[in-house]
C-alpha positions as CSV (number, residue, x, y, z in Angstrom):
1,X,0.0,0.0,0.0
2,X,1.2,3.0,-1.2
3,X,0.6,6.7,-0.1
4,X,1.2,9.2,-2.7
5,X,-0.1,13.0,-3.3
6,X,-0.8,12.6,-7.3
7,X,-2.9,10.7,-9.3
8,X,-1.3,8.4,-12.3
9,X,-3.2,8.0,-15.4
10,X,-3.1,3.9,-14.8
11,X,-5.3,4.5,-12.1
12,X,-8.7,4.5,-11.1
13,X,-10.3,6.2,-8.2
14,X,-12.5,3.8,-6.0
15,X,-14.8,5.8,-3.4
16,X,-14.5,5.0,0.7
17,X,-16.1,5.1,3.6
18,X,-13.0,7.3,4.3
19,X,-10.5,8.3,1.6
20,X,-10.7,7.5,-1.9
21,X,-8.2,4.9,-2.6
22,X,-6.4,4.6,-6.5
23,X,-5.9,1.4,-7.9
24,X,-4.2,0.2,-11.4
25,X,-6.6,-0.5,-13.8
26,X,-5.5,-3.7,-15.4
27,X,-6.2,-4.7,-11.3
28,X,-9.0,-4.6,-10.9
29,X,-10.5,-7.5,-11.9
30,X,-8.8,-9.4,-8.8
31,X,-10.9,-7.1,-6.2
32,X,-14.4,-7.9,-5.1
33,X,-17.5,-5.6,-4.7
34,X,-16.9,-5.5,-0.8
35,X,-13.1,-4.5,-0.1
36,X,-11.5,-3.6,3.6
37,X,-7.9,-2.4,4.8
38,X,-7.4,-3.6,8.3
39,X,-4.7,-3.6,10.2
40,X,-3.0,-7.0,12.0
41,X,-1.1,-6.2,15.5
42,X,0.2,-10.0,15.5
43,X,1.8,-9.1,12.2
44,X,2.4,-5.6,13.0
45,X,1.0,-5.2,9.0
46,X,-2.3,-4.1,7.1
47,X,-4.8,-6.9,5.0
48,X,-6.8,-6.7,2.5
49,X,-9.3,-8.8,2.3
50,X,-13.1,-9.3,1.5
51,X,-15.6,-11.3,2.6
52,X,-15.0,-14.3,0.9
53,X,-11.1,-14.0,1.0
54,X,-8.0,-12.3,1.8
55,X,-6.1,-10.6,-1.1
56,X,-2.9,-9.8,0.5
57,X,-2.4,-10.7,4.4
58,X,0.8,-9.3,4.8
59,X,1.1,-5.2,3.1
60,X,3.8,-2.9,4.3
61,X,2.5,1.0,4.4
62,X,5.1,3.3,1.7
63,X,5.2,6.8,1.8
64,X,6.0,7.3,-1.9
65,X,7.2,11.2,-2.7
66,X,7.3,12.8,-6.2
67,X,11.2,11.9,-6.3
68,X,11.0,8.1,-6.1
């Protein structure tokens, strides 16, 4: 999971209960209608996961800044 402040033309905006959250287009077909980001203590890192499975149990939060 990635935190940047701009937009890449790959991506498509997907609405929140929060914050909207970008993902590549060629992507999405993996994701299901219901998506959450939790957070694990025992493995000190965030899921995602929906209600019929988890997509990625183990993702690492990066700050990505317009030089990287």
């Amino acid at each position: 999971m990635w935190f940047t402040g701009e937009l890449d033309d790959t991506e498509v905006e997907i609405p929140t209960n929060n914050r909207p959250v970008y993902i590549e287009k060629q992507k999405m077909v993996f994701f299901d209608e219901q998506m959450t980001i939790d957070f694990s203590e025992s493995s000190n890192s965030f899921q995602l996961k929906s209600p019929q499975q988890i997509l990625n149990g183990r993702m690492s939060f990066i700050i990505k800044n317009k030089t990287d």
